[in-house]
TIMI-454331 format. One line per 3 residues: number of its first residue (from 1); their letters; for each residue x, y, z of C-alpha. Coordinates in nm, 4 decimals. Each point is the difference from the previous one (the first is absolute). Layout:
NUM	A	X/Y/Z; ...
//
This chain:
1	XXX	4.6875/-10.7052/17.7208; -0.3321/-0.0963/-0.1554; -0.2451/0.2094/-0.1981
4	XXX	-0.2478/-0.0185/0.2880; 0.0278/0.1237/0.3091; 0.0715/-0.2481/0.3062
7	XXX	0.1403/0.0309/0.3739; 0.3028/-0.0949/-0.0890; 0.3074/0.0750/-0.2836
10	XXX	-0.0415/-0.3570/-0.0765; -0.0233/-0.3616/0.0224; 0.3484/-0.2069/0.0993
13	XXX	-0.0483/-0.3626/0.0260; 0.3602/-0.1027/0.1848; 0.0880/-0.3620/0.0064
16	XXX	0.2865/-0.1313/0.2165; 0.0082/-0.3413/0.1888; 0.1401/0.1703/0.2910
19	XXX	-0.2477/0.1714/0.2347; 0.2229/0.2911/0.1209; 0.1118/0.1266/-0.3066
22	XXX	-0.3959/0.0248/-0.1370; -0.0663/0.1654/0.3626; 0.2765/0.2270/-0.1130
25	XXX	-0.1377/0.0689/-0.3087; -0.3031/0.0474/0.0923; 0.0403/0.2207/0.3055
28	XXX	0.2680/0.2084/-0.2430; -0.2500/0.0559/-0.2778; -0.3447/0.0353/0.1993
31	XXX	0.1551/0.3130/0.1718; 0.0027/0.1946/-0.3765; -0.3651/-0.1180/-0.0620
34	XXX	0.0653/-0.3131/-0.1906; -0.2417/-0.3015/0.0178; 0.2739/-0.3004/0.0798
37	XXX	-0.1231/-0.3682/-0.0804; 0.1896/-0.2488/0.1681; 0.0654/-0.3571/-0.1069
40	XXX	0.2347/-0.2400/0.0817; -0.0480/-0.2659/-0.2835; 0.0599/-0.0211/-0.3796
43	XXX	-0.3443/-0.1385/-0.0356; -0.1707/0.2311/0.2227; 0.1267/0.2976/-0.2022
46	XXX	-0.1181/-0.0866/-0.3348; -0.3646/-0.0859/0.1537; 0.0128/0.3328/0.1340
49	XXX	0.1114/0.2232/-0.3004; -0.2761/-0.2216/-0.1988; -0.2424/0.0697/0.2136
52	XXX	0.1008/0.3906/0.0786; 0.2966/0.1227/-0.2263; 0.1938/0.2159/0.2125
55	XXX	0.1843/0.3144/-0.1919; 0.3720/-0.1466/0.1284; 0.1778/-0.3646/0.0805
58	XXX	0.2863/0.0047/0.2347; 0.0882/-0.3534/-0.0236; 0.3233/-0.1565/0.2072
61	XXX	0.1390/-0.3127/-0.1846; 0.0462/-0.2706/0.2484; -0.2328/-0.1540/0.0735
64	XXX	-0.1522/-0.3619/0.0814; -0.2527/-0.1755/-0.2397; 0.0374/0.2646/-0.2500
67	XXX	0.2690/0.2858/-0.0320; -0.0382/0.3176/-0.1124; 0.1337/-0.0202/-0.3595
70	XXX	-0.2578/-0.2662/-0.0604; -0.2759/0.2221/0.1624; 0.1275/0.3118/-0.2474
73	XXX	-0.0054/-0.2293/-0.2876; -0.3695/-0.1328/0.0691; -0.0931/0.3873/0.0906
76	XXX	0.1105/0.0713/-0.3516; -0.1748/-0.2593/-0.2186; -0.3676/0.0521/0.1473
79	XXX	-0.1417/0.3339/-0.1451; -0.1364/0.1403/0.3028; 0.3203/0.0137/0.1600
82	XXX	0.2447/0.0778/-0.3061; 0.0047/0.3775/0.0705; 0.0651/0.0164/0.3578
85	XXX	0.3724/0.0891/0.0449; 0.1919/-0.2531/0.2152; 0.2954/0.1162/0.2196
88	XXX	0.2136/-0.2995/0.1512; 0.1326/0.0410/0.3461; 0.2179/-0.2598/0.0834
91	XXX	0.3354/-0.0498/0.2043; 0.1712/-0.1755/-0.2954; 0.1853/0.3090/-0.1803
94	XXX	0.2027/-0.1739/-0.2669; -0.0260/0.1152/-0.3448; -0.1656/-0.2754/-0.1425
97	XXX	-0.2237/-0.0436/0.2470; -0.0884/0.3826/-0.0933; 0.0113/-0.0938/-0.3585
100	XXX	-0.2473/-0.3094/0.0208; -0.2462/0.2568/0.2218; -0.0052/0.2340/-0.3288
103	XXX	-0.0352/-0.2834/-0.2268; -0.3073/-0.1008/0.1828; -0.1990/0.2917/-0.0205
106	XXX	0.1455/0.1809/0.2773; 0.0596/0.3830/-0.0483; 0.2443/0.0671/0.3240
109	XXX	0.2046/-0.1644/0.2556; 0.0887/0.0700/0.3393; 0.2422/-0.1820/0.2021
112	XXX	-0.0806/-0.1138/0.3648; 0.1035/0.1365/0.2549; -0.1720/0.3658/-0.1648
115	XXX	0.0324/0.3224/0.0511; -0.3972/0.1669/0.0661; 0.0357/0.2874/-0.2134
118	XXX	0.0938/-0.2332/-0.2939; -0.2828/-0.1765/0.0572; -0.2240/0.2805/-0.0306
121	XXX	0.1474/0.1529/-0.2295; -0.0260/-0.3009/-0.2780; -0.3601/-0.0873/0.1053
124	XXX	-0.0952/0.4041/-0.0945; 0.2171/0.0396/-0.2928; -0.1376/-0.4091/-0.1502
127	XXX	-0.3725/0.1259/0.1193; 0.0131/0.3128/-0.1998; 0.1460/-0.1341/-0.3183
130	XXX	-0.2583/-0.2758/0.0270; -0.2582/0.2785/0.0645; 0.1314/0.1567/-0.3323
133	XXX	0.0226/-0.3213/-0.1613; -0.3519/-0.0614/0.0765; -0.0842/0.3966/-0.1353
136	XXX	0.2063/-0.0577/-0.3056; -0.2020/-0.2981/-0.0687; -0.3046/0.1206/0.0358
139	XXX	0.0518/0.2839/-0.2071; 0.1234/-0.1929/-0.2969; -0.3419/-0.2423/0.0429
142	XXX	-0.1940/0.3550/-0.0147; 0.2141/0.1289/-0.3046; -0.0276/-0.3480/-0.1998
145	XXX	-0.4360/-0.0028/0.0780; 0.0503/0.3499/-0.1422; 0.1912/-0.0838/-0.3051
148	XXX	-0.2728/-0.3118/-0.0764; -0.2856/0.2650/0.1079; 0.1373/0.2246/-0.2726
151	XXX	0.0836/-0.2443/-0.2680; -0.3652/-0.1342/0.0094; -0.0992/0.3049/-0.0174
154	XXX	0.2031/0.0884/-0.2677; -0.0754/-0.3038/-0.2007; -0.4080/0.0996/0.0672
157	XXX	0.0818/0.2977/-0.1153; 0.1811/-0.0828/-0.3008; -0.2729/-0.2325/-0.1133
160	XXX	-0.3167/0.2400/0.0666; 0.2575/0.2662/-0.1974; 0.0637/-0.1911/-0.2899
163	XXX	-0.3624/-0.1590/-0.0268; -0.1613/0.3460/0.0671; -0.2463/0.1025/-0.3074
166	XXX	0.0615/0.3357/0.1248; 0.2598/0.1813/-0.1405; 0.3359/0.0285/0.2736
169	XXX	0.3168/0.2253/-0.0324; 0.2464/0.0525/0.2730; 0.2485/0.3147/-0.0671
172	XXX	0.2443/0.1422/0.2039; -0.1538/0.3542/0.1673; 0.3120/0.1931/-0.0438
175	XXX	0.0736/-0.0442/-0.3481; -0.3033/-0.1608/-0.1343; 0.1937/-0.3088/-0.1271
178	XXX	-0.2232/-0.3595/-0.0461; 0.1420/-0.2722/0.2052; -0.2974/-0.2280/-0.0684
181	XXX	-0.3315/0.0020/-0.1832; -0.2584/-0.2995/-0.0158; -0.1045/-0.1788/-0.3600
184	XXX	-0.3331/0.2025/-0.0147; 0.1920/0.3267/0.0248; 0.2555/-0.1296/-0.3158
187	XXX	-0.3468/-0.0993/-0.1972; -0.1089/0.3669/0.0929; 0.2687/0.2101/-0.0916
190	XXX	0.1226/-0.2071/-0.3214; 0.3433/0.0073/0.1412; 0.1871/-0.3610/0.0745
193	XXX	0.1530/-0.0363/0.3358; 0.3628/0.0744/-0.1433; -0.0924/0.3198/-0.0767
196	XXX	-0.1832/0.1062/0.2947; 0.2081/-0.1039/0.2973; 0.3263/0.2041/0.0545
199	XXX	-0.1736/0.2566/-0.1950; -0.1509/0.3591/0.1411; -0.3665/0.0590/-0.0553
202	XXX	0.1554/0.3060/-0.1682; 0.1534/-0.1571/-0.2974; -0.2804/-0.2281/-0.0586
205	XXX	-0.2432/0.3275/-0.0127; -0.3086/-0.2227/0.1309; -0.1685/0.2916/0.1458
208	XXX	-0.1777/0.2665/-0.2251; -0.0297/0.2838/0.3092; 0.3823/-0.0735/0.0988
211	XXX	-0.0434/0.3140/0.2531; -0.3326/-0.1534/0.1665; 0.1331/-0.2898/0.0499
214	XXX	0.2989/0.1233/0.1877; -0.1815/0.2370/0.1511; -0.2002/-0.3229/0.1946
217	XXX	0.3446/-0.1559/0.0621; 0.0883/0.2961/0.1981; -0.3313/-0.0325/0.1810
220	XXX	0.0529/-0.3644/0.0376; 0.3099/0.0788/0.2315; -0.1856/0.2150/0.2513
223	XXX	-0.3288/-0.2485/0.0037; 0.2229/-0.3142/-0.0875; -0.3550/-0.1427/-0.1802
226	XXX	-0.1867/0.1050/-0.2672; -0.3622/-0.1469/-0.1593; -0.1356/-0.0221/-0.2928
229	XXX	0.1533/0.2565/-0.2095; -0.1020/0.0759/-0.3382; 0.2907/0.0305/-0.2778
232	XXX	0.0758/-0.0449/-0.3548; 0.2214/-0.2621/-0.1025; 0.2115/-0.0014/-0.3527
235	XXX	0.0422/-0.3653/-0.1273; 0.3245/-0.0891/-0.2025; -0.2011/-0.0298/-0.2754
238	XXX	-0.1423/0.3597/0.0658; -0.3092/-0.0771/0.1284; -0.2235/0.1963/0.2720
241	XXX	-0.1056/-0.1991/0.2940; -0.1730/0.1368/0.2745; 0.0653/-0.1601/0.3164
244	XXX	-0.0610/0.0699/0.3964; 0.3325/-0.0474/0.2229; 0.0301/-0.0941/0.3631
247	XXX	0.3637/0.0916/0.1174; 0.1398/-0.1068/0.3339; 0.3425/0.0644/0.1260
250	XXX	0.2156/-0.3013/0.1191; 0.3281/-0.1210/0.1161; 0.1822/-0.2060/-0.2468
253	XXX	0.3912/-0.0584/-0.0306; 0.0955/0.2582/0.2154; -0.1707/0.2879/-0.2617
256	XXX	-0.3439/0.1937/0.0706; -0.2250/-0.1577/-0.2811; -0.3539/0.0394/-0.1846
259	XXX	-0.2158/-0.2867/-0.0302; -0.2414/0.0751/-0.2241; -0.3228/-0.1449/-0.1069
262	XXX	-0.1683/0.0840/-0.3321; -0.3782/-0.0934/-0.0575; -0.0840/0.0453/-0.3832
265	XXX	-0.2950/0.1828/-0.1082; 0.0486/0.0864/-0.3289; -0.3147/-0.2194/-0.0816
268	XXX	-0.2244/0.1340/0.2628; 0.0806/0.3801/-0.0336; -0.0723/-0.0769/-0.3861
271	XXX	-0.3477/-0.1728/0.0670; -0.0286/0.3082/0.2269; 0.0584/0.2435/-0.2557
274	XXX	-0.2231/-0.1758/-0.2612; -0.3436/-0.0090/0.2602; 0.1309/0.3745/0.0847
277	XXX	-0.0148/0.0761/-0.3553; -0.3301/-0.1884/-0.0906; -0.1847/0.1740/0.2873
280	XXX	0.1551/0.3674/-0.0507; -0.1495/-0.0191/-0.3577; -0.3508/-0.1509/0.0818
283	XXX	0.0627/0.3025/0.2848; 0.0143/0.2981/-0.2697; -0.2310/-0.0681/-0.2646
286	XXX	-0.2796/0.0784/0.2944; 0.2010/0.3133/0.1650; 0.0206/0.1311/-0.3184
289	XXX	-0.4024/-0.0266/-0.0950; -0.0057/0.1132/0.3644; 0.2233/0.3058/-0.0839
292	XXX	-0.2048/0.0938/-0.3219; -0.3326/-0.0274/0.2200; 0.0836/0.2336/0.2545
295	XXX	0.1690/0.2754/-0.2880; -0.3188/-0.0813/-0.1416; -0.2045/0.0748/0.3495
298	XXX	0.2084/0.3101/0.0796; -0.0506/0.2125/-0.3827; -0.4041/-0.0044/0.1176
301	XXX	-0.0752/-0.1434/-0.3172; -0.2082/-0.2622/0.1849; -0.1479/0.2505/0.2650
304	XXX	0.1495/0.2403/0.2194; 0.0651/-0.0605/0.3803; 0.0831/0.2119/0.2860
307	XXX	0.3291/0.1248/0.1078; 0.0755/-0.2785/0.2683; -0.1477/-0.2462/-0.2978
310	XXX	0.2745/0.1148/-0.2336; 0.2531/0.0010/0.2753; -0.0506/-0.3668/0.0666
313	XXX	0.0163/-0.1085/-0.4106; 0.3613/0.2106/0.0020; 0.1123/-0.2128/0.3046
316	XXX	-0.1419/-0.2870/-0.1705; 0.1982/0.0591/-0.3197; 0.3052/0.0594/0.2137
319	XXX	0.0099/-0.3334/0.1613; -0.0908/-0.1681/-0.3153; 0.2804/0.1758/-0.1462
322	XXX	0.2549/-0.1276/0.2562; -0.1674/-0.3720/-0.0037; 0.1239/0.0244/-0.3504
325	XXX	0.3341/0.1407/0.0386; 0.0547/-0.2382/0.2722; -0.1038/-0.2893/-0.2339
328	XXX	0.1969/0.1354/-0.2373; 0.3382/0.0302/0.1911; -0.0551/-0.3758/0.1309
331	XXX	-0.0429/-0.0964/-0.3946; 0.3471/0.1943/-0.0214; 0.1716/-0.1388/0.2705
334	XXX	-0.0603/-0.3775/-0.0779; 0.0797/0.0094/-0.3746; 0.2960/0.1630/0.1412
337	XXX	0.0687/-0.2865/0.2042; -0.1284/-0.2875/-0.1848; 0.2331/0.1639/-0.2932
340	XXX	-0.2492/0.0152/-0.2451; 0.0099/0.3886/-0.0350; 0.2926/0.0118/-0.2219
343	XXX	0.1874/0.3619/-0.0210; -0.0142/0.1725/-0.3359; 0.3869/0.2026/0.0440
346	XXX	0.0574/0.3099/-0.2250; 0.2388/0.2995/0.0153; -0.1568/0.2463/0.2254
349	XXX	0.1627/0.3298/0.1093; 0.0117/0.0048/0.3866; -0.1077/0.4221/0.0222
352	XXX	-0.3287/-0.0688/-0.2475; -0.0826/-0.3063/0.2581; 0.0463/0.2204/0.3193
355	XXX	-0.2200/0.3018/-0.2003; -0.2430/-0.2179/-0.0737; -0.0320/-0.1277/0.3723
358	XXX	-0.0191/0.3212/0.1300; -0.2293/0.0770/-0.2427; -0.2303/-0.2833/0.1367
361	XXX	0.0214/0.1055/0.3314; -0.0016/0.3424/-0.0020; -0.4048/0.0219/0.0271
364	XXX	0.0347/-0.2466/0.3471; 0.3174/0.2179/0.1281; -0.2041/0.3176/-0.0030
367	XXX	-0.3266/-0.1207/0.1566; 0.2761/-0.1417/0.2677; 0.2047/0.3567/-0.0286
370	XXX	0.3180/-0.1804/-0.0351; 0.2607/0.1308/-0.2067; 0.1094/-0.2810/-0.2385
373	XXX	0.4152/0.0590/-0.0935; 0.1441/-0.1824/-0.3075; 0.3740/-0.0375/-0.0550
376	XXX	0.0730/-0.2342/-0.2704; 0.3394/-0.0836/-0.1606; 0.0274/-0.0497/-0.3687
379	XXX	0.0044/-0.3164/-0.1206; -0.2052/-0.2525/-0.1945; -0.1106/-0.3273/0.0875
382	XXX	-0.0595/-0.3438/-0.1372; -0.3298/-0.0164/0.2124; -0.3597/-0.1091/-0.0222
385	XXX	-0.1444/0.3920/0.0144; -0.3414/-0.0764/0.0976; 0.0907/-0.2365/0.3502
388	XXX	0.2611/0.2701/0.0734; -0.2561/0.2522/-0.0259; -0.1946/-0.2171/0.2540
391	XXX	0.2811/-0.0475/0.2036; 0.1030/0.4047/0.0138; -0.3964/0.0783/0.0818
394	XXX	-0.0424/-0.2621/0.2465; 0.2936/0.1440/0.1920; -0.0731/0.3770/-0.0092
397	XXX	-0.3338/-0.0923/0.0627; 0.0389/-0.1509/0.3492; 0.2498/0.2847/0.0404
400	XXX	-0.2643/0.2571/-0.0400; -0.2313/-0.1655/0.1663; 0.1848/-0.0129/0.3259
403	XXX	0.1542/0.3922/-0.0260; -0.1396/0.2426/0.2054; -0.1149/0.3354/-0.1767
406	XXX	0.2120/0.2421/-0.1267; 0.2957/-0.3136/-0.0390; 0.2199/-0.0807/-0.2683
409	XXX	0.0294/-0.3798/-0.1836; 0.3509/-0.0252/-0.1712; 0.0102/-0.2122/-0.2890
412	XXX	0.3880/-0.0554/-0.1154; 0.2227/-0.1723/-0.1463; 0.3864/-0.0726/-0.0635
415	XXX	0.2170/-0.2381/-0.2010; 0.1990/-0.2622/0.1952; 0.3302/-0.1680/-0.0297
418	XXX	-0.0384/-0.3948/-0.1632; 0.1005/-0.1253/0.3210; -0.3444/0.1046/0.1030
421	XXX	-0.1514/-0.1461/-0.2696; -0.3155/-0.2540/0.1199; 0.0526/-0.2299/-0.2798
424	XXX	0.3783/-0.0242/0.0046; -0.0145/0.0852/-0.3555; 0.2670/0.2617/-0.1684
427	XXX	-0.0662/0.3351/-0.0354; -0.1776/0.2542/0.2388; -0.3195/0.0224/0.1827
430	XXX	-0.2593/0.2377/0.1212; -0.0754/0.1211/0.3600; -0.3658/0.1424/0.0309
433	XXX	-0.1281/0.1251/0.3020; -0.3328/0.0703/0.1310; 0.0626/0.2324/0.3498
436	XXX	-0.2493/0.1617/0.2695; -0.0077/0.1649/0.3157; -0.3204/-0.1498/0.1393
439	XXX	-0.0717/-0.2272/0.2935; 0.2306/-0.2827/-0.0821; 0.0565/-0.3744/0.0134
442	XXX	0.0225/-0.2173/0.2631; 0.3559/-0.2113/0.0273; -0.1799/-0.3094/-0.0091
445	XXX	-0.2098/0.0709/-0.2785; 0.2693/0.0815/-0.2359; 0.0147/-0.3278/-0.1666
448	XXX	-0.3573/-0.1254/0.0482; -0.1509/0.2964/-0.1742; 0.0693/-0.1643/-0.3332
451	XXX	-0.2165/-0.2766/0.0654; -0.3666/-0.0107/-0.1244; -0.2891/0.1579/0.2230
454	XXX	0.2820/0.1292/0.2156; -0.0513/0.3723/0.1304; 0.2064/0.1870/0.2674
457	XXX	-0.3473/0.0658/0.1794; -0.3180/-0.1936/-0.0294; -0.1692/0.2966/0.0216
460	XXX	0.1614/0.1572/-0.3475; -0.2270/-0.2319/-0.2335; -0.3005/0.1576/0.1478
463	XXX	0.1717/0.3677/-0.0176; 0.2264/0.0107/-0.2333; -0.2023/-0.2240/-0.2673
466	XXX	0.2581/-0.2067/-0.0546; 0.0037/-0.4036/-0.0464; 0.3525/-0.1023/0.1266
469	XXX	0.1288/-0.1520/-0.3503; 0.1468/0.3322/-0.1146; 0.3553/-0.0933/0.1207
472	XXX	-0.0318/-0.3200/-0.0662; -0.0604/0.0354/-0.3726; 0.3113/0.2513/-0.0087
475	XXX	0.1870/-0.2671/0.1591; -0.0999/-0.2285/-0.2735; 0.0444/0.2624/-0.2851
478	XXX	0.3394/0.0305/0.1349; 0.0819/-0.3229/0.0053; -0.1282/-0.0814/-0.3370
481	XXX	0.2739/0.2466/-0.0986; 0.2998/-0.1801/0.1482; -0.0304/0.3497/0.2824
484	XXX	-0.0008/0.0412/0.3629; -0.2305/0.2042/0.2315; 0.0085/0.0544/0.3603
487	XXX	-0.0773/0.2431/0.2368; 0.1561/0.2633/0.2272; -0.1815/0.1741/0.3125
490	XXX	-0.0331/0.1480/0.3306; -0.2695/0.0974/0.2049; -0.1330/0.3287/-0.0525
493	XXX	0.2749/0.0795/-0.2428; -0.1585/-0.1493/-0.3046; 0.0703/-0.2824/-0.2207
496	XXX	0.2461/-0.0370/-0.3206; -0.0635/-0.2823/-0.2701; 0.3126/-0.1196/-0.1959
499	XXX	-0.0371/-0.1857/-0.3458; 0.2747/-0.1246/-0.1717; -0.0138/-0.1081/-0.3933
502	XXX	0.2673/-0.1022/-0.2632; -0.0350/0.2275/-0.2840; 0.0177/-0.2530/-0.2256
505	XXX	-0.3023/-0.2739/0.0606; 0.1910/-0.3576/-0.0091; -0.2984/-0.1496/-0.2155
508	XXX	0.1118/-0.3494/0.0564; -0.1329/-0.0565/0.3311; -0.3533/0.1685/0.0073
511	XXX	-0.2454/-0.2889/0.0963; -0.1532/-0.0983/-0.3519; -0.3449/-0.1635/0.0025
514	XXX	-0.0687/-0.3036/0.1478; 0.3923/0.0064/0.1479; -0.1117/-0.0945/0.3403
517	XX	-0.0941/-0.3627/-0.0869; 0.1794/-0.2278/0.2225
//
């Protein structure tokens, strides 16, 4: 009846002044593997459940020096004892006699001369409701440790969440609704605390790339953690802030949650940008003398040289040429970023932007032998002409450059419905998209290839000439429009990438000058 294992059920300690009823006893409950302690004095028995409390009393009441009701009462008042359940065994069988045993302490009486099943019968059922007793009580001493384990941990918690410099928002995974957020994430977002919790990121439109970022909350579910992930944040007061998020999945009143972590690096990225920027022009004042040199060197004004001699000035001018486009495109993609490249929007007819494309890349599909395919739909557009022109080359560049001869690159485009709209403006939008049939992309890299220096092989920088901030300037060209862009592919079956643009430019929010400042 105990929690560890013994040679016996359990521990009886019988007291009775008359030797032949303990013998009794003792004999009875021996022969069903009980240990039997017999006394024969009040006294005696409370020295020996101090010394060694036994798991059951059976007590008779008569007794000289000290009767039992005495020896139940003292049993009761000394902690060591208080638990042990007490059955009286006596020859006196009035009611009150029964009555005082209760009052005592006892928990059963059984009248002398009595009846050996009854007997064992009361000491198994009082053993195992003292065994449960003893479970019950245990169990609610675990439970309450629990309880203090977790409010001290909560409280911890609470404290290191509230004094956090780090930005903190907890949402709710299926909806996206904010249950808590942390002062340094209020200060962040411009928003008070009354207008955050209760609300869904949704309506407070905090994230610029609304599809990236549930894109990672999907990803989130199957790796439950995520680290250090770079997004744009919108401010109440419409600023940009660019900030790194750690996302974790937890448990929190009974709903699947988000915790997630925001490290702001709006300043850094913008120091970044600034060194970027000083050493990309100290970079082409020298590539272009170097440029000029080599035209110079190959026109045999300054002497002539041998065939391999002129071979190795044109692969000289060739990787000049790329050092500068590369420096170049970084240039790009940081005032893009930073939000010092402001867009210059005019009215430009969507079919004269997709001739003038193809017109750009005709020369590169025909060394490649691809057939280039342009579908356009007619419609004009409140756009900056010369970044879509970027965008539209970069794409149906790494199109061609990844279709096998004798393919096709599709270049097309349709008009959506508003409720496709990126911006959530009124009024309809345009679909372009950039399609192949060559080797294809990678599940994995689907999202990532947007990122600078990113490539689907390492290998394609060396053969394919290309520096791995193509996409990621589209993505910011796209995003400087209030668009979307994603990508589509299989293996082998070719790649497909969609842009989507509101035909009519909301000028308010394109990043201004200077509109990054904290």
């Amino acid at each position: 009846m105990t929690d560890s294992p013994r040679p016996y059920r359990a521990d009886i300690l019988a007291i009775d002044d008359t030797p032949e009823n303990l013998q009794l006893l003792s004999q009875l409950l021996s022969d069903r593997q009980y240990k039997v302690r017999s006394v024969t004095k009040g006294k005696a028995a409370l020295r020996a459940a101090q010394a060694a409390p036994p798991d059951l009393v059976l007590l008779d009441i008569n007794m000289p020096e000290m009767g039992g009701y005495e020896v139940c009462q003292r049993l009761k008042a000394d902690d060591r004892t208080r638990q042990i359940p007490v059955i009286f065994i006596s020859a006196l069988g009035e009611t009150l006699d029964k009555v005082k045993g209760f009052q005592v302490g006892g928990v059963d009486f059984v009248t002398k001369p009595f009846q050996v099943e009854e007997v064992l019968a009361r000491i198994e059922t009082h053993l195992q409701i003292c065994f449960l007793q003893r479970q019950l009580q245990e169990k609610n001493q675990q439970l309450q440790q629990e309880i203090r384990d977790r409010q001290r941990a909560e409280e911890i918690f609470t404290k290191a969440f509230r004094a956090s410099p780090s930005p903190i928002l907890i949402t709710t995974l299926d909806e996206g609704r904010c249950l808590e957020a942390n002062p340094s994430f209020l200060r962040l977002s411009g928003y008070g605390r009354e207008e955050v919790i209760g609300h869904r990121l949704s309506d407070l439109n905090l994230w610029l790339d609304a599809d990236h970022f549930a894109k990672a909350l999907k990803e989130l579910q199957q790796a439950e953690v995520l680290h250090n992930r770079e997004f744009e944040l919108h401010t109440k007061a419409g600023q940009r802030r660019t900030v790194l998020l750690s996302v974790e999945l937890i448990e929190l009143q009974g709903h699947r949650c988000a915790l997630t972590i925001a490290n702001d690096i709006t300043q850094r990225q913008r120091l970044e940008s600034e060194f970027i920027s000083l050493v990309s022009h100290e970079l082409k004042t020298p590539m272009h003398a170097l440029i000029g040199a080599l035209d110079l060197l190959s026109t045999g004004q300054l002497g002539c040289f041998t065939d391999q001699g002129q071979q190795m000035i044109a692969v000289a001018i060739n990787n000049a040429e790329r050092l500068v486009r590369l420096v170049n495109d970084v240039l790009d993609l940081e005032r893009m970023k930073s939000g010092t490249l402001t867009l210059h929007p005019r009215d430009c007819h969507l079919p004269d932007l997709f001739d003038q494309a193809r017109s750009v890349m005709q020369a590169m599909a025909a060394t490649a032998q691809v057939e280039l395919v342009v579908e356009p739909v007619e419609v004009n557009l409140r756009v900056d002409g010369d970044r879509l022109q970027q965008l539209l080359t970069n794409l149906l560049s790494n199109a061609i450059k990844f279709s096998a001869p004798g393919g096709s690159v599709w270049l097309t485009a349709e008009l959506v419905s508003p409720a496709d709209s990126p911006s959530g403006q009124p009024g309809t939008a345009v679909h372009i998209m950039v399609s192949d049939r060559g080797r294809g992309i990678p599940a994995d890299m689907l999202d990532v290839i947007f990122n600078r220096f990113q490539q689907v092989d390492a290998s394609d920088a060396r053969n394919q000439g290309g520096t791995g901030l193509g996409l990621s300037i589209c993505r910011q060209i796209v995003q400087q429009h209030q668009g979307r862009i994603w990508a589509e592919s299989e293996l082998g079956e070719g790649s497909r990438f969609h842009v989507v643009l509101p035909i009519v430019l909301p000028i308010a929010v394109v990043p201004a000058p200077g509109d990054s400042s904290p």
